[in-house]
N, C-alpha and C positions, 0 to 999 in steps of 0.2 A: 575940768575933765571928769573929775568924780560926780557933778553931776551930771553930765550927760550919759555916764553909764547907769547910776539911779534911773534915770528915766526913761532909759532901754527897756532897766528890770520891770515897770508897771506897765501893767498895759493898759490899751487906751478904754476909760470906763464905759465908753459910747459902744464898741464895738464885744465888751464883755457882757454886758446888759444885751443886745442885738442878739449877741451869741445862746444867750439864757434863755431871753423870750422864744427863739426859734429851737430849742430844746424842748421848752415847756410844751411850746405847739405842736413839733409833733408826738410828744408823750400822750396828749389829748388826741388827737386825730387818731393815734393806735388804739386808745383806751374808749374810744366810740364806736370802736369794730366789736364792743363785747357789751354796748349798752342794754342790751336784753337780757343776757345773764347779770348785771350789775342794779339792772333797774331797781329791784326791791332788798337792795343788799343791807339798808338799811333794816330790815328786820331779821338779815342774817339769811348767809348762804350756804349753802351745801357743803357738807366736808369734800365731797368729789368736787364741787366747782369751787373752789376757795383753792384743791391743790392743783386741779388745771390751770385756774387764770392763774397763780403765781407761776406754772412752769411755761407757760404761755407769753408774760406780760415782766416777769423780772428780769429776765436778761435784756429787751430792745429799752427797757425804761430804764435800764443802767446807764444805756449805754451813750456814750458823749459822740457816737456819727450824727 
């Protein structure tokens, strides 16, 4: 009986992985709506676009919907 409630407690690694990658995706699909401000970010971006896209891009990339 104790383990079958063990194995209530875990959840199933197939459907936690599924759940991640479709996370991940659409953290990417949102962060493509900003690929022209992000394109050369590699040389460093604007203090104004650095504080837009974080109040832009933090909260939906938090967030676990």
């Amino acid at each position: 009986m104790a383990e079958q409630e063990e194995d209530e407690l875990v959840p199933d690694s197939d459907e936690a992985l599924t759940s991640e990658l479709q996370r991940q995706l659409r953290d990417l699909d949102l962060i493509s709506n900003y690929s022209k401000d992000l394109r050369y970010s590699g040389m460093g971006l604007t203090i104004d676009a650095s504080v837009r896209l974080r109040v832009e891009l933090r909260a939906p990339l938090s967030s676990r919907a």
